[in-house]
Backbone as CSV, one residue per row, in Angstrom:
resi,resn,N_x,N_y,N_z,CA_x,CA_y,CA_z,C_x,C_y,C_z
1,UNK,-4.281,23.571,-0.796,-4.061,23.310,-2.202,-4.474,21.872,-2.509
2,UNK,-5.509,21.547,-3.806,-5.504,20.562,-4.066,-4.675,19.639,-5.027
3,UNK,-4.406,18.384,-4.544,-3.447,17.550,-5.418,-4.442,16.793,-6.611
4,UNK,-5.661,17.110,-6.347,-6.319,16.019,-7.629,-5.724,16.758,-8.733
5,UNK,-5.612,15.850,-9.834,-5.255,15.972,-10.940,-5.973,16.646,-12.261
6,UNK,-7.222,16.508,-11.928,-8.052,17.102,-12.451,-8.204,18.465,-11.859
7,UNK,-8.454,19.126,-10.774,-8.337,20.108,-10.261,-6.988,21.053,-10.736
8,UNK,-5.699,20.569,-11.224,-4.841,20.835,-11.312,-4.424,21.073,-13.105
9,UNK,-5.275,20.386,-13.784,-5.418,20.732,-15.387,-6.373,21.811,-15.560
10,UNK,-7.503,22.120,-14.437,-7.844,23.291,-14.424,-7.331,24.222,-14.119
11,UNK,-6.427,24.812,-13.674,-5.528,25.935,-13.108,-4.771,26.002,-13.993
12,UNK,-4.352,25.059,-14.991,-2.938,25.761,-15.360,-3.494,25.806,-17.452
13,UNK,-3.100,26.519,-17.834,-3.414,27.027,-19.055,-3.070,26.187,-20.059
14,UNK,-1.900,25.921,-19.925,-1.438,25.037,-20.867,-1.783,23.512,-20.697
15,UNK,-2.260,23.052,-19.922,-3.027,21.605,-20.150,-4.456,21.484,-20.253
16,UNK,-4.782,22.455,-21.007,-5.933,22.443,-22.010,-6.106,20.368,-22.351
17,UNK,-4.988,20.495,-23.159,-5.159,19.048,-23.954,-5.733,17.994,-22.778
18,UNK,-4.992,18.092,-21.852,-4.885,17.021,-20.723,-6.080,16.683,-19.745
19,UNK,-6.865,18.546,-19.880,-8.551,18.423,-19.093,-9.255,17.889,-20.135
20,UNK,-9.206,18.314,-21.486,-9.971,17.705,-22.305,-10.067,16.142,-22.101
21,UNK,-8.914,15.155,-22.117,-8.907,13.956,-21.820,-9.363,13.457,-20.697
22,UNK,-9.143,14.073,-19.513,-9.815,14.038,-18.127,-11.502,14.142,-18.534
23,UNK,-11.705,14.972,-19.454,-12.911,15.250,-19.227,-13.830,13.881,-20.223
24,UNK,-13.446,13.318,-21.074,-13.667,12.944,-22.455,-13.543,10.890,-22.218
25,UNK,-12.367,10.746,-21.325,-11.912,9.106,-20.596,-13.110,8.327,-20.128
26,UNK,-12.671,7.030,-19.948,-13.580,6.572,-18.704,-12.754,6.518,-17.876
27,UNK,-12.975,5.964,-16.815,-12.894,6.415,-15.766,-11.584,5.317,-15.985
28,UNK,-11.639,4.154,-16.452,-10.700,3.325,-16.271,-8.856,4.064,-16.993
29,UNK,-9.836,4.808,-17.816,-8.436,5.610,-18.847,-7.636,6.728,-18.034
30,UNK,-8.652,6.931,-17.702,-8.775,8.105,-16.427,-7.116,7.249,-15.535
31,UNK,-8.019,6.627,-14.442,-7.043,6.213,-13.676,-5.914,5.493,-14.009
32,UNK,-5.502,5.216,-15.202,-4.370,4.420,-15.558,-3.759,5.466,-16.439
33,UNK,-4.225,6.150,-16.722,-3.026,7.814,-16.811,-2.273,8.570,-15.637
34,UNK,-3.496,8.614,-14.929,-3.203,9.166,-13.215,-1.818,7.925,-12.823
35,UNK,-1.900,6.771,-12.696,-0.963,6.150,-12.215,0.720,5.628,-13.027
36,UNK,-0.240,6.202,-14.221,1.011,5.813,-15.172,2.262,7.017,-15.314
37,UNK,1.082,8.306,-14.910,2.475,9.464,-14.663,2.381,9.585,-13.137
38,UNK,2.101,9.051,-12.136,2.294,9.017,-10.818,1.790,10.687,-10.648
39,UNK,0.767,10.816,-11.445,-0.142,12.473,-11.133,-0.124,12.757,-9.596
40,UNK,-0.291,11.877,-8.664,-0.970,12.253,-7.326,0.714,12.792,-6.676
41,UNK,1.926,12.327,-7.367,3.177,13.034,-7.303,3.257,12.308,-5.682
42,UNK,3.289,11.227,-5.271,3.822,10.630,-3.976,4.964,9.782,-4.097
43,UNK,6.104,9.748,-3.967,6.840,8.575,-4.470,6.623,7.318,-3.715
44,UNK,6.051,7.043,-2.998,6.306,5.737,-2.580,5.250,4.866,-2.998
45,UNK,4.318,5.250,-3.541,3.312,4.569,-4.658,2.643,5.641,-5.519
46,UNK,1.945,5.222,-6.521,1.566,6.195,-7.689,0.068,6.298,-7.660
47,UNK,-0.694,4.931,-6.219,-1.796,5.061,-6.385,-2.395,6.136,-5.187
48,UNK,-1.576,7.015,-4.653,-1.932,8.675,-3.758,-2.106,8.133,-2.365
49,UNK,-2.024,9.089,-1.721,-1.409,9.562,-0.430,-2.056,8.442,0.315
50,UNK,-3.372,8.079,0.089,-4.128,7.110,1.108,-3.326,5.937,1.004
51,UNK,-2.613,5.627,0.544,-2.159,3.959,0.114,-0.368,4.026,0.617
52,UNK,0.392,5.173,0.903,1.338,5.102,1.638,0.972,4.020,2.972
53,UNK,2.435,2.756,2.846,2.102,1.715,3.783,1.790,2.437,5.396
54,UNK,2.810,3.992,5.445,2.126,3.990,6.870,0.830,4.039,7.028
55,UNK,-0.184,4.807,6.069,-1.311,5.083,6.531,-2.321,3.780,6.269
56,UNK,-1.572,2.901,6.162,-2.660,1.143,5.761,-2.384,0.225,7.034
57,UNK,-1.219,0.645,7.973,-0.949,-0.086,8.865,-2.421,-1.490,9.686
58,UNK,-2.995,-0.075,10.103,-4.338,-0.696,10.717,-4.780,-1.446,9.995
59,UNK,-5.287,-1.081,8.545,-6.165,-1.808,7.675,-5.128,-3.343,7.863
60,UNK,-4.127,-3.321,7.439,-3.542,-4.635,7.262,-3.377,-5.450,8.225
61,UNK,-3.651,-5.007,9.674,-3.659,-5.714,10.937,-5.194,-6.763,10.611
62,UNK,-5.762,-5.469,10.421,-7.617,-6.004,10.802,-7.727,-6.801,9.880
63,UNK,-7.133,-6.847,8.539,-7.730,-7.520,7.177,-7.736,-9.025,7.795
64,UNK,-7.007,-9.335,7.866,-6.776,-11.013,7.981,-7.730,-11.437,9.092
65,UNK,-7.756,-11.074,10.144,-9.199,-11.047,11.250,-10.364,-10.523,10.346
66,UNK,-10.245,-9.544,9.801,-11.828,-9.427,9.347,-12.173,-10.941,7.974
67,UNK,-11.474,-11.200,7.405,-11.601,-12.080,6.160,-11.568,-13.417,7.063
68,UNK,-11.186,-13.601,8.154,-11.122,-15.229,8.923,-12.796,-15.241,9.131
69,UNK,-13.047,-14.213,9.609,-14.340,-14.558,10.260,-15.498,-14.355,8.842
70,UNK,-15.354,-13.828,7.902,-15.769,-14.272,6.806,-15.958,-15.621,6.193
71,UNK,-14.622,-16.098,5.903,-14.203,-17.457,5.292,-13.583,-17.736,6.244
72,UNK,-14.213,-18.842,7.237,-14.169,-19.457,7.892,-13.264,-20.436,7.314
């Protein structure tokens, strides 16, 4: 089952209104609807499943090593 939000105004009948806007936004309107009703439905952030702190662990190890050797 998919959680996109858009995928999910297609399936259901009554949010007609809501694909129309999906369809009609930019992209910026787009995503600040998505986060403003927490669409992706994760509670521990509103910006979806990839951004739960467990699954950033790594990234946040490497960041600071990868950006040193950048900006020296």
């Amino acid at each position: 089952m998919s959680f996109n939000p858009v995928n999910l105004a297609k399936r259901s009948p009554h949010k007609k209104k809501e694909l129309r806007f999906f369809k009609n936004a930019s992209n910026e309107e787009i995503f600040t609807r998505i986060y403003e009703l927490n669409k992706w439905g994760v509670a521990a952030t509103r910006s979806g499943k990839g951004s739960n702190l467990d699954r950033i662990v790594e990234l946040r190890r490497q960041l600071p090593l990868s950006l040193h050797r950048v900006i020296p």
